[in-house]
BATI-762717 format. One line per 5 residues: number of its first residue (from 1); their letters; for each residue x, y, z of C-alpha. Coordinates in pm, whole numbers, plus 50000, padded with zeros to 5 digits. Layout:
NUM	A	X Y Z  ...;
//
This chain:
1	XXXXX	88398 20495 71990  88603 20776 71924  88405 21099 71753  88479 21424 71554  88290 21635 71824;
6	XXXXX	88115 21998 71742  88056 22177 72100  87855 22473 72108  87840 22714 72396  87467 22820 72356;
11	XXXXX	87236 23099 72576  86960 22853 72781  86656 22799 72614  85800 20518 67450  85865 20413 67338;
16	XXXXX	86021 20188 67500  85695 19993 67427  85627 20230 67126  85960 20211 66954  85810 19912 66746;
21	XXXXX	85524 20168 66652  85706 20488 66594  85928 20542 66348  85952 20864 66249  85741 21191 66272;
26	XXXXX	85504 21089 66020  85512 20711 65968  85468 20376 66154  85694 20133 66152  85708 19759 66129;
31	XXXXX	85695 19556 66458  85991 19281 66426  85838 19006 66277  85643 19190 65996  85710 19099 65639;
36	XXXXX	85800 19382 65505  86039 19461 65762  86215 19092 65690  86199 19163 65327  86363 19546 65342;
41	XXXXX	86617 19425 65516  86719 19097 65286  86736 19313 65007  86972 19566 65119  87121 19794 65389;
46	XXXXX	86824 19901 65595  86745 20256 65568  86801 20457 65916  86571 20553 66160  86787 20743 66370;
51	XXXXX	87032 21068 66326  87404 20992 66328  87514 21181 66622  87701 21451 66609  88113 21478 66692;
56	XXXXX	88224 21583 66968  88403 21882 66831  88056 22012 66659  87896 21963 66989  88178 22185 67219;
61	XXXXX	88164 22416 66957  87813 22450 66935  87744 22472 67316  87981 22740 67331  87828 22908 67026;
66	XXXXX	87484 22879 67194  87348 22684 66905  87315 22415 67051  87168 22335 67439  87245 22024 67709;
71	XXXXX	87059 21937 67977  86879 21617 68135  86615 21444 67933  86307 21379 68138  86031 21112 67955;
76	XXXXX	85696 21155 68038  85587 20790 68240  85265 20786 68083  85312 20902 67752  85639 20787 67663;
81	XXXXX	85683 20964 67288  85692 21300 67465  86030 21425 67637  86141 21719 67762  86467 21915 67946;
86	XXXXX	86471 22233 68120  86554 22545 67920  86815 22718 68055  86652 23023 68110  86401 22873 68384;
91	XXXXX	86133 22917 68099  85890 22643 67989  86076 22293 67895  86195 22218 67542  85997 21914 67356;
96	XXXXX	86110 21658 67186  85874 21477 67032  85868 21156 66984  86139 20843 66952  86307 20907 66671;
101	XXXXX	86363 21300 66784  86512 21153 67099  86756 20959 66888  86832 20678 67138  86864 20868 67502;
106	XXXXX	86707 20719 67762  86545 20880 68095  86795 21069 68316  87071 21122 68030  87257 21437 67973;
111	XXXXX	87200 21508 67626  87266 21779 67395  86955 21915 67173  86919 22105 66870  86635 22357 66832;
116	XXXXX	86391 22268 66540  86249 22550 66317  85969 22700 66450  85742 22540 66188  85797 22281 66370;
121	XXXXX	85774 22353 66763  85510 22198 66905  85111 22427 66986  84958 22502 67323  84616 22552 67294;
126	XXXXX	84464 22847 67527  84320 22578 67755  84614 22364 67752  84734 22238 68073  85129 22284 68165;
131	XXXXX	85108 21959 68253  85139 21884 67869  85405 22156 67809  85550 22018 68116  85599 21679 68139;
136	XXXXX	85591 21470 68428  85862 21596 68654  85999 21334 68965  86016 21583 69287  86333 21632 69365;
141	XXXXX	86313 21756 69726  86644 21770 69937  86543 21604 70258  86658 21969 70452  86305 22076 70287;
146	XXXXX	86152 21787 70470  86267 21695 70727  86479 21430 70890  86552 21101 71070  86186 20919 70930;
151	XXXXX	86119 20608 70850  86240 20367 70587  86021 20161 70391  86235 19856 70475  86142 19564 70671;
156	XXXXX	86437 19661 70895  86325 19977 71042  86276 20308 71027  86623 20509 70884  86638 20879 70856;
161	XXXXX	86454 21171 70714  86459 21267 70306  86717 21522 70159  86503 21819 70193  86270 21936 69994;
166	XXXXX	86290 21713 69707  86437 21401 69845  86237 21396 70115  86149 21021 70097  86448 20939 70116;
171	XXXXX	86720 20905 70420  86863 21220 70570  86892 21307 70860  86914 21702 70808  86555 21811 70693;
176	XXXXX	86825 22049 70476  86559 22148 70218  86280 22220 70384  86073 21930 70333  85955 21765 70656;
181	XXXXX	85797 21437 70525  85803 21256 70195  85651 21364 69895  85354 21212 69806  85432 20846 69647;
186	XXXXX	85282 20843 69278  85329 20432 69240  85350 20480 68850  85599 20673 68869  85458 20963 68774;
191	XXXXX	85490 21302 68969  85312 21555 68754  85442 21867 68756  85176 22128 68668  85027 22326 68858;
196	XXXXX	84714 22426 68681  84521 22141 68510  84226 22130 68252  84358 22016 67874  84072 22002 67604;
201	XXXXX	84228 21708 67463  84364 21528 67727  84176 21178 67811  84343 20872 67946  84660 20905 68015;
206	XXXXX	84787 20609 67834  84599 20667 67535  84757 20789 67186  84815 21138 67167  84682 21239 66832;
211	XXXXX	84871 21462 66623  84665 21789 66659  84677 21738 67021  85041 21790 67073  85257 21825 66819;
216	XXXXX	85369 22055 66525  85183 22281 66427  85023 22369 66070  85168 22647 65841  84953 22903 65902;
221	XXXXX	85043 22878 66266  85345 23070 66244  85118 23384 66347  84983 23235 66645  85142 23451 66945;
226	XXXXX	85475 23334 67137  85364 23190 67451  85126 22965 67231  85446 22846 67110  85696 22587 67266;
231	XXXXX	86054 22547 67157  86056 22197 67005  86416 22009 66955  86605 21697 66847  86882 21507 67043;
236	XXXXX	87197 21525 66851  87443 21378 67125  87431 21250 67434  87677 21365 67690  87638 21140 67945;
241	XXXXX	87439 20806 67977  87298 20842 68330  87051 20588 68259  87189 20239 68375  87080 20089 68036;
246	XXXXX	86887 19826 68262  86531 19705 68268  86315 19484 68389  86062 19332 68222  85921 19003 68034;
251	XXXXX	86040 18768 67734  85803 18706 67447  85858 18519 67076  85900 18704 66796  85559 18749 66599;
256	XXXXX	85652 18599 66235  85776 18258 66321  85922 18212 66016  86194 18543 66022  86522 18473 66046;
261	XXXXX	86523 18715 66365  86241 18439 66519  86598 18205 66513  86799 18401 66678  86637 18616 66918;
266	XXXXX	86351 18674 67149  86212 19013 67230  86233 19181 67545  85939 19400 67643  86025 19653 67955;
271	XXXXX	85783 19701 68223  85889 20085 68209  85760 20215 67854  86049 20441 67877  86264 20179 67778;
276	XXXXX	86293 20062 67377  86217 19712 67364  86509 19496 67286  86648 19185 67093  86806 18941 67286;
281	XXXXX	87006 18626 67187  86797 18355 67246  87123 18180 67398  87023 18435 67684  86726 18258 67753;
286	XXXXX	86568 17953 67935  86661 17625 67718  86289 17537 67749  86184 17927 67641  86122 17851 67297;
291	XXXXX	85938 17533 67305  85744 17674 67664  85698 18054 67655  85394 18052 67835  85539 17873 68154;
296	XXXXX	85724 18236 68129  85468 18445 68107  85453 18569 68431  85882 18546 68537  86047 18917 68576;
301	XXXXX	86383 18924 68427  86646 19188 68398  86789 19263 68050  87097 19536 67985  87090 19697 67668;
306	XXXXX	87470 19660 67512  87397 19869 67131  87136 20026 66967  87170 20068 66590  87026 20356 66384;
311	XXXXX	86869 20113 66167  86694 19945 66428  86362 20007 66601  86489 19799 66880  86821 19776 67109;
316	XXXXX	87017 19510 67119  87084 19343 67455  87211 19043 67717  86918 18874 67945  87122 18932 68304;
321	XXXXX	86934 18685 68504  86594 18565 68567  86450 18742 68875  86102 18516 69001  85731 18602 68983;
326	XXXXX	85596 18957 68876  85428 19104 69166  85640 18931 69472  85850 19183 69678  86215 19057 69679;
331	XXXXX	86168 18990 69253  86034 19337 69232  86290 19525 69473  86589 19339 69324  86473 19468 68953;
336	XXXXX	86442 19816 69126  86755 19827 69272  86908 19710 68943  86695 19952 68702  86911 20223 68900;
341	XXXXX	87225 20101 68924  87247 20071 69311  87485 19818 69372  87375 19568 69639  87623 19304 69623;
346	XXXXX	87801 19153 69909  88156 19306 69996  88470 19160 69860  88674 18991 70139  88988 19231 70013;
351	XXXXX	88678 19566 70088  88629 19378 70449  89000 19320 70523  89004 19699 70564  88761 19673 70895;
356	XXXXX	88908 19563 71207  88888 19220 71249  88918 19168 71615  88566 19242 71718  88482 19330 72007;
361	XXXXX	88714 19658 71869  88898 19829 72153  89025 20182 72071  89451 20147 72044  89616 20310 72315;
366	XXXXX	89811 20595 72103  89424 20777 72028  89379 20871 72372  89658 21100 72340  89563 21229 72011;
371	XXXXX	89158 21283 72178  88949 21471 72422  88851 21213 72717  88460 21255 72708  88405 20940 72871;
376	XXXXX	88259 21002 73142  88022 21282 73000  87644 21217 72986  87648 21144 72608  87347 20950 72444;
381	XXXXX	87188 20855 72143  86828 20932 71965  86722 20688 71725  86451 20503 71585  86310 20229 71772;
386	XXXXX	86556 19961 71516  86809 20195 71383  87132 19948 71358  87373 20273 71221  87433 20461 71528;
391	XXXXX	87633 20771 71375  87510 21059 71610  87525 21120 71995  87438 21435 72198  87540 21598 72481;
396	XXXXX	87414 21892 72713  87586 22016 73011  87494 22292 73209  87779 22539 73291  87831 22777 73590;
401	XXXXX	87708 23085 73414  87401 22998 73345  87460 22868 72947  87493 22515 72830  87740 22305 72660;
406	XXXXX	87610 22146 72396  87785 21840 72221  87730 21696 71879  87913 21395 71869  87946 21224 71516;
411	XXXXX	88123 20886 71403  88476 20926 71289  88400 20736 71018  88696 20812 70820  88900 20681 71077;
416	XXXXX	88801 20359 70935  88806 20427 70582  89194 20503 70478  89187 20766 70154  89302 20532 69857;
421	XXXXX	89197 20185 70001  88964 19949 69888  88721 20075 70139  88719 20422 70004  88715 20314 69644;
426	XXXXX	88398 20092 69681  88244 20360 69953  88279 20630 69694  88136 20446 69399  87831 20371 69595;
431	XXXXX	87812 20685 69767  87479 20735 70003  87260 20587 70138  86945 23284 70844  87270 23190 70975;
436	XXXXX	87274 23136 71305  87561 23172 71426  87512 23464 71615  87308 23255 71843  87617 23106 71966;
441	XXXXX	87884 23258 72231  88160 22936 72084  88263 22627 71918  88504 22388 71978  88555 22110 71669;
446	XXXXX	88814 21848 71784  88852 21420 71760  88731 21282 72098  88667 20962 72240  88291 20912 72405;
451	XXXXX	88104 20621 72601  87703 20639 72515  87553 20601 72831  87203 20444 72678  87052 20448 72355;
456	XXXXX	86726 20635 72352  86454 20614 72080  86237 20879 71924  85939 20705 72123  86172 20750 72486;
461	XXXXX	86273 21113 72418  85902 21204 72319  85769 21068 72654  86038 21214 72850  85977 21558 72627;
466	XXXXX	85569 21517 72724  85623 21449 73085  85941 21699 73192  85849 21699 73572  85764 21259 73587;
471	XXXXX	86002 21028 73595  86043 20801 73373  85963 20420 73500  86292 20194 73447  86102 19916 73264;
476	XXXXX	85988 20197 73009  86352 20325 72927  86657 20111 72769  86972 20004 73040  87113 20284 73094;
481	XXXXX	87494 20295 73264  87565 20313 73613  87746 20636 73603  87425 20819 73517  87095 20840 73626;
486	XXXXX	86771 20821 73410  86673 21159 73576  87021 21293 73451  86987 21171 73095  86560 21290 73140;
491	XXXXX	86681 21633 73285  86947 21646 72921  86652 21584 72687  86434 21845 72823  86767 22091 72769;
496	XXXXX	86826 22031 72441  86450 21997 72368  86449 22381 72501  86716 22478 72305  86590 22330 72027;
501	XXXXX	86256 22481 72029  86461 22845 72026  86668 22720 71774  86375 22605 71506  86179 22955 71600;
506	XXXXX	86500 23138 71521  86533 22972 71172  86244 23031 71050  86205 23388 71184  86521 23387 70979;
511	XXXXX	86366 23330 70662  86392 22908 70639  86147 22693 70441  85972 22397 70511  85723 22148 70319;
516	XXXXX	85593 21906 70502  85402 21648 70266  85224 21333 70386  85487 21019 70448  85389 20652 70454;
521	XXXXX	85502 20442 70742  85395 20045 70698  85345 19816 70987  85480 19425 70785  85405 19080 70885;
526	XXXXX	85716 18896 71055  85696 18573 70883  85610 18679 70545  85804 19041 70535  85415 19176 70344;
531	XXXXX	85267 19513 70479  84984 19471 70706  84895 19815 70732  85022 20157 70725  85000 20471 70867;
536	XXXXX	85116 20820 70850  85442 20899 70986  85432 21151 71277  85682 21444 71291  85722 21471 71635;
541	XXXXX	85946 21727 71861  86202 21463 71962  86267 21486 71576  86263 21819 71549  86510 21833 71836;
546	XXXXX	86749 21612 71634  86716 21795 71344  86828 22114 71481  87137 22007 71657  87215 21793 71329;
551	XXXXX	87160 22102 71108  87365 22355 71318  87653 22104 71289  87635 22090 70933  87615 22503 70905;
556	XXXXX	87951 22502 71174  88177 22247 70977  88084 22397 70622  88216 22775 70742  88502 22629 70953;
561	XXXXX	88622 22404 70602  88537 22679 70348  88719 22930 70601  88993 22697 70586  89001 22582 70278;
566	XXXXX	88814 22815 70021  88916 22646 69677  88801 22283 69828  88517 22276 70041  88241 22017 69955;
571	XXXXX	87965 22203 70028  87569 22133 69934  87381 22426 69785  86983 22406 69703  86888 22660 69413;
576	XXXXX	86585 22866 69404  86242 22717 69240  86211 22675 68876  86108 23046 68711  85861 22924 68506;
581	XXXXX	85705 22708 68732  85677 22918 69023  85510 23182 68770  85249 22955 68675  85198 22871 69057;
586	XXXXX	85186 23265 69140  84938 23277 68858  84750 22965 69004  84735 23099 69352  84624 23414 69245;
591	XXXXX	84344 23244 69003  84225 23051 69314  84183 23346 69594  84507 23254 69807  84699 23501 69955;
596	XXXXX	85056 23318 69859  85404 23506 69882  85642 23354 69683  85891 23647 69721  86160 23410 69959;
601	XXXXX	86175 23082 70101  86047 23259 70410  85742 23446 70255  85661 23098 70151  85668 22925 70425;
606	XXXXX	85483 23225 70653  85215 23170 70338  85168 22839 70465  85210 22867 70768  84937 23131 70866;
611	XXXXX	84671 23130 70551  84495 22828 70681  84295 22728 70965  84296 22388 71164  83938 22250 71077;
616	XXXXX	83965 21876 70838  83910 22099 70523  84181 22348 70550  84445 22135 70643  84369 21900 70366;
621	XXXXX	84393 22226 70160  84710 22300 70302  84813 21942 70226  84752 22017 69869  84910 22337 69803;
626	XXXXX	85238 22193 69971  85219 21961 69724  85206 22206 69462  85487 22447 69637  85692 22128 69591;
631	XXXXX	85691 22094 69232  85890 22403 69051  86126 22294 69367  86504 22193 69246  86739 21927 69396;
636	XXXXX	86987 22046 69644  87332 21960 69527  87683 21876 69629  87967 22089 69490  88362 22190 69513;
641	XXXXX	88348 22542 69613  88665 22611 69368  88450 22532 69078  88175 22750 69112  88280 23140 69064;
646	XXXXX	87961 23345 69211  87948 23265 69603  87557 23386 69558  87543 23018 69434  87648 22874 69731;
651	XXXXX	87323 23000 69921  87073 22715 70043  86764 22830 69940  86525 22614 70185  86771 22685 70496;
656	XXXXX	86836 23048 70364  87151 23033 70467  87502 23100 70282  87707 22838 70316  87597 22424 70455;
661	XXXXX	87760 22103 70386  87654 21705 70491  87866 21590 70790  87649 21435 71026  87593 21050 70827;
666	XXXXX	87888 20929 70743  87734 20568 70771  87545 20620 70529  87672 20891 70310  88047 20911 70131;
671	XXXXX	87987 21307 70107  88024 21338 70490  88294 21081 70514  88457 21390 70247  88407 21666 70421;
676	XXXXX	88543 21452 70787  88891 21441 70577  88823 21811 70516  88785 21955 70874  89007 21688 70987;
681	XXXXX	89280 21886 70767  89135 22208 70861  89237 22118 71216  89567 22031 71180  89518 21611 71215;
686	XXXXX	89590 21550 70813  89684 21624 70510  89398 21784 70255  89295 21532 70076  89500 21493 69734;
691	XXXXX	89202 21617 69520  89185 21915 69288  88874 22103 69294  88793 21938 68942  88792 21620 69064;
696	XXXXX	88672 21697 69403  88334 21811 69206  88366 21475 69006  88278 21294 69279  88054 21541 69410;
701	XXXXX	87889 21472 69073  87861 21120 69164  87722 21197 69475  87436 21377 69349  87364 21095 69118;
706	XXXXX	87363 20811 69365  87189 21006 69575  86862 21095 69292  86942 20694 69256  86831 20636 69568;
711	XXXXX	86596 20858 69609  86401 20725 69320  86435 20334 69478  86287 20460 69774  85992 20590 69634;
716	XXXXX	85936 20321 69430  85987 20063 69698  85736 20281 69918  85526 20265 69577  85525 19887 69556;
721	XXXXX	85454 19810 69937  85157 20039 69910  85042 19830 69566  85074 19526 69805  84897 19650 70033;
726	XXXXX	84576 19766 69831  84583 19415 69688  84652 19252 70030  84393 19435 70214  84249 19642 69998;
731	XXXXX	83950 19773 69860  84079 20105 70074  83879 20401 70098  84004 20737 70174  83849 21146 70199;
736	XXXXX	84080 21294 69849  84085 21653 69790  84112 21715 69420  84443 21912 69297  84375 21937 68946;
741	XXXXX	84118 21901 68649  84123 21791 68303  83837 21744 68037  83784 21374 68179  83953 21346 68444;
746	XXXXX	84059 21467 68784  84367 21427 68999  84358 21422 69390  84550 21382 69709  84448 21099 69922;
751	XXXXX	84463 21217 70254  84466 20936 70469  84759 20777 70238  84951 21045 70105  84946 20881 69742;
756	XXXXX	84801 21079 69453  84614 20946 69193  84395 20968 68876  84027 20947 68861  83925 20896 68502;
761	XXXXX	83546 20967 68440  83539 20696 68190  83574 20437 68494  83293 20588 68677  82908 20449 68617;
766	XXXXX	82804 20825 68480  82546 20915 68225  82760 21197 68116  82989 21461 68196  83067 21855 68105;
771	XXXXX	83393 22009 68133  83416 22406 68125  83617 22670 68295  83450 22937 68554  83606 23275 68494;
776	XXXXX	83969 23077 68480  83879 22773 68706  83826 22458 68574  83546 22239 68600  83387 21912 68556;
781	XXXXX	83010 21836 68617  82953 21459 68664  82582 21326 68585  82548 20974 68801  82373 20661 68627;
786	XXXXX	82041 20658 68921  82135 20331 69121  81808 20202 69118  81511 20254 68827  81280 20563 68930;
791	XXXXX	81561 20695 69114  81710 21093 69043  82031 21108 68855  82307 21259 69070  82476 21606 68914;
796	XXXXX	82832 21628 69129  83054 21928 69085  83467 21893 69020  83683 22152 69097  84025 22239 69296;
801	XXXXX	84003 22175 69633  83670 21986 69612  83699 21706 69882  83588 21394 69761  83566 21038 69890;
806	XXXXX	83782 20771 69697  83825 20419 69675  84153 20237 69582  84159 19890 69440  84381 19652 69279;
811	XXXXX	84452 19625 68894  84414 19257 68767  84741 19272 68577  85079 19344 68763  85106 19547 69063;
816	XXXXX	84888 19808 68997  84617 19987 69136  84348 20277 69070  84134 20517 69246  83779 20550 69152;
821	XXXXX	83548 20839 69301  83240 20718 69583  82886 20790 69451  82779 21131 69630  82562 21063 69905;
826	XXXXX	82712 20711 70024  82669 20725 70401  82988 20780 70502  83352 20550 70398  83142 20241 70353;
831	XXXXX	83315 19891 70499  83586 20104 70612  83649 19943 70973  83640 19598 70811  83892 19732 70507;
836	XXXXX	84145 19899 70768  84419 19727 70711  84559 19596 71098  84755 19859 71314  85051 19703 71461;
841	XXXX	85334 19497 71407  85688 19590 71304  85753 19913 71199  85962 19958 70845;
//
């Protein structure tokens, strides 16, 4: 296979649902088949629920003018009237309350917003939690914050690591941002945000908000102070319709059987509440649908909305296709994959008739003159145990002075993938799937052609990392070629794994972040493709020593390209944390006892590093305030280096270093195949690629978006297995340590799962319960019904960092589940050996 190489001389070592109920800020409206809706609109032109939008030319000119702001709406998953985007200034989010103010954006849209008088922004009460002012924010974690080549949840094996920090579930293989496993999987979709918890009014999540709970506030409120204040908005255009305008979700009949609507259409009701419910033609629809709904009840289908009408509580749209049973994987995953616009169709024969088509390939004569002959080097792979896309080798050869060679050997992917052909065009559109260079005495970047002499897995390096002066018994490694030994390829490992180790101390003694959170790994049944099991995934140093080597490349190729080619490098930069977010977290910290610097990516990670000890409780503590650091955390993102003016920008905040780029995936990323084309030109073997930097960041635009795309699939693919699971094997019970408090109810992590969940006191058999705040801690007494008549009620305290035992169990309806809290003084995790779910089988 012939390889870009990097050598490195180194030293040794809403509504959706609630459109139909939510007209306007003061009103209800009239579900579809209500009379009075039928009769309004025989009699004349219906009046309008929504706000013409703006033109264009208001909109530039009011951007520019600072009257008006853009940025991405985010709708809260469990209360679906509130929305929010970021303020500019890092301060607390802008609301927008309600459907009507979000005049027809969906979730993930770029939308323009005009401020509302301040009579009308919406009240935080002292004791509010930020988790109302908030919203519920999806991490966004680049996987270099996490960590890199982990599992998959897919039945076909483990994949790489997450995009750092944020994206850390998904597949990366540079833990860029910092984040060494996923984030913790919050199956409804919900990753709160806040850091501090305890709202007076909040109760179940799902339930109504009442007005004086949330919204605007009364007249005489005007002299309330600022920061009891926040900005409060309307959508007046939207820029950019990220959303895919697809749902998922189940048919019904009208209600009034006797509308002229009930003739026409059916009504479309969206498993996400985000979505507005919609009309569709009835033509759509099963023949037998009208005379047989019920035989329906149950089938998922996917609908695209095509118009929405500012008349109309409802969108219009077309039913796609019918996708099986609610609650079956393959269903569920396809209306996933669809809800996000990932494109999983087969290739077009003219896409394939760019691939060679004599397989086996043979590499054509002419590219051994144009390559370096590394042959008959000691090259090898590190993979998981089933990785298929084998897009990284490594090399390490000692050298007469003492120092080593290292080689990074990646795919030459775009080798295979001409610029302008229908490979590229279809590869783009889809898209994914302290600097220390001082350390090293040279590089060497050049095409070469290399012969892996075995394929090792994570498992193989790891035992031949644990036992450095064993060998390794024959039957326990893969075939490895005649021209090398096992010792030879054993003796390699334990270099790099050296080198490696100096490497990671160096980076973080350099001031580089990481955030490990809990990742599930799920053992599935081979027959039916269901999760049996699952366990935590295991950061171990044979990934670390991947990592490193992976990351250095990336830091090497994104100087040599910007060095080359200043105005059009794709590069990937990770901004610092959200301002306001990372206040309230100082404040939180500070509120709870814990000696947290926030002052740099390093402090932060030193924090973590070094405040806790290694007994059960303060690890799980440690689990918990990763978690948090995670939050005010912001997605690393691809850019054209010409488009950005400030170089300070540039900086990666997790890695701490000036200048990095994705080079090392190719497979499975179009960025890298980019930036191959780049250093390919910076080395003399092309021409630049005919972009400008304009539309260079265009499709670094569309990077970033397939890539939060996927991200989001993968946690809620990880989030549906898990559901499975629970109802497959479940009851499961679990120690939880509690991360935040409200009035009645309590969040926590579960340890031995990594999920977190909701307790709501209303679920629990309590006589009562008592919510106040300590000083500025809150706090929730629970009172226990006695078990048995005679018996002593049971008084159990709630607070941050309490440690708690949980139990998870299925939800009758759908694929859901919820946690409810053990009974103080159960002996121990009752029925857990019989509730384990089974250890073994494939990994995914």
């Amino acid at each position: 296979m012939s390889h870009p190489d990097c050598r490195l001389n180194l030293r040794p070592l809403g509504t959706p649902r609630g459109v139909s109920s939510v007209v306007g800020p003061h009103g209800v409206g009239a579900s579809p088949g209500d009379k009075k809706s039928k009769n309004k609109s025989i009699r004349g032109k219906k009046k309008s629920i929504f706000e013409t939008y703006m033109s264009k030319e208001d909109v530039s000119d009011g951007l520019k003018r600072g009257t008006l702001i853009q940025g991405v709406l985010r709708i809260n998953p469990k209360k679906f009237h509130e929305a929010f985007i970021p303020s500019p200034d890092g301060d607390r989010d802008i609301f927008i309350d309600g459907v009507v103010a979000r005049n027809r954006a969906l979730n993930g849209d770029l939308v323009v917003v005009k401020l509302l008088p301040e009579e009308q922004w919406k009240v935080i009460k002292p004791e509010s939690n930020d988790k109302e002012t908030e919203g519920a924010y999806e991490l966004d974690l680049p996987e270099e914050l996490c960590g890199s080549h982990l599992p998959q949840q897919s039945v076909k094996g483990y994949g790489d690591s997450p995009d750092v920090i944020i994206e850390a579930q998904f597949d990366d293989s540079d833990s860029e941002d910092g984040h060494g496993n996923t984030q913790n999987v919050l199956v409804d979709g919900v990753k709160k945000l806040s850091v501090c918890v305890h709202d007076k009014g909040k109760e179940d999540a799902d339930a109504p908000v009442t007005k004086d709970e949330s919204t605007s506030m009364s007249q005489d409120s005007r002299a309330l102070p600022e920061k009891s204040l926040q900005r409060s908005a309307k959508v007046v255009y939207i820029l950019e319709k990220k959303h895919s305008r697809a749902a998922t979700g189940f048919l019904k009949l009208l209600a009034d059987k006797n509308s002229e609507l009930f003739r026409k259409y059916a009504l479309f009701s969206p498993s996400d509440h985000r979505v507005p419910r919609i009309y569709v033609p009835l033509k759509d629809c099963p023949q037998d649908f009208v005379t047989r709904p019920k035989d329906y009840t149950n089938t998922l289908f996917i609908c695209r909305i095509v118009d929405w009408k500012e008349d109309s509580n409802f969108a219009l749209g077309q039913l796609a296709k019918s996708l099986g049973q609610a609650g079956e994987i393959e269903p569920e995953t396809e209306g996933i994959l669809t809800e996000y616009g990932v494109d999983f169709s087969d290739f077009s024969s003219e896409v394939l008739d760019c691939l060679p088509q004599g397989l086996p390939w043979t590499i054509p004569p002419e590219e051994f003159s144009k390559r370096r002959d590394l042959r008959k080097d000691c090259i090898f792979t590190i993979d998981p145990s089933t990785a298929r896309d084998l897009d990284d080798a490594l090399s390490c050869k000692p050298l007469a002075d003492g120092n080593f060679e290292v080689g990074v050997h990646i795919a030459d992917v775009s080798y295979f993938v001409p610029e302008g052909s229908p490979l590229d065009k279809v590869a783009a559109e889809r898209a994914t799937s302290v600097y220390l260079v001082q350390k090293i005495l040279g590089e060497w970047f050049g095409r070469t052609i290399i012969r892996s002499c075995t394929k090792l897995s994570y498992e193989h390096a790891q035992s031949m990392i644990e036992s450095p002066t064993e060998k390794i018994p024959e039957k326990e490694l893969p075939p490895i070629s005649p021209e090398h030994t096992s010792e030879e390829v054993h003796q390699a490992v334990l270099n790099l794994h050296g080198i490696a180790k100096e490497l990671r101390k160096q980076r973080f003694v350099d001031g580089a972040l990481r955030l490990d959170q809990l990742k599930l790994a799920f053992t599935l049944d081979h027959e039916t493709g269901l999760p049996q099991g699952c366990h935590i995934y295991e950061y171990r140093d044979s990934n670390k020593l991947v990592e490193e080597f992976m990351l250095l490349a990336n830091m090497a190729v994104a100087h040599k390209t910007h060095r080359t080619f200043p105005e059009h490098a794709l590069l990937r930069r990770h901004p610092p944390p959200q301002t306001k977010m990372l206040n309230d977290l100082v404040e939180f910290c500070e509120q709870m006892g814990l000696p947290m610097d926030f002052s740099s990516a390093g402090a932060l990670n030193e924090s973590l590093t070094k405040t806790f000890g290694d007994d059960q409780y303060s690890l799980a503590r440690k689990e918990v305030l990763t978690n948090m650091c995670s939050r005010p955390m912001q997605m690393a993102l691809y850019f054209c280096s010409g488009v950005l003016q400030d170089q300070t920008q540039f900086r990666h905040y997790a890695l701490n270093v000036p200048l990095y780029t994705h080079f090392t995936s190719p497979i499975r990323r179009f960025a890298d195949v980019l930036v191959h084309r780049l250093l390919a030109a910076a080395l003399g073997y092309g021409e630049l690629p005919d972009l400008e930097s304009e539309a260079l960041q265009k499709q670094a635009d569309h990077c970033n978006d397939r890539r939060m795309a996927s991200k989001r699939v993968q946690e809620l693919s990880t989030g549906l297995f898990f559901a499975i699971l629970v109802k497959e094997s479940g009851p499961l019970e679990s120690e939880a340590m509690v991360l935040g408090v409200l009035n009645q109810a309590f969040d926590v992590l579960v340890l031995r799962y990594g999920v977190q969940k909701r307790v709501y006191c209303n679920a629990l058999p309590l006589r009562s319960h008592h919510f106040q705040k300590v000083g500025k801690k809150p706090e929730l007494t629970l009172v226990w019904e006695p078990e048995a008549e005679g018996q002593e009620q049971v008084q159990q305290v709630v607070t941050i960092f309490s440690l708690v035992e949980v139990v998870l169990q299925a939800e009758t309806t759908a694929l859901k589940y919820s946690a409810i809290l053990k009974r103080p003084g159960t002996e121990g995790l009752l029925g857990l050996q019989d509730k384990e779910p089974a250890a073994g089988g494939p990994q995914a």
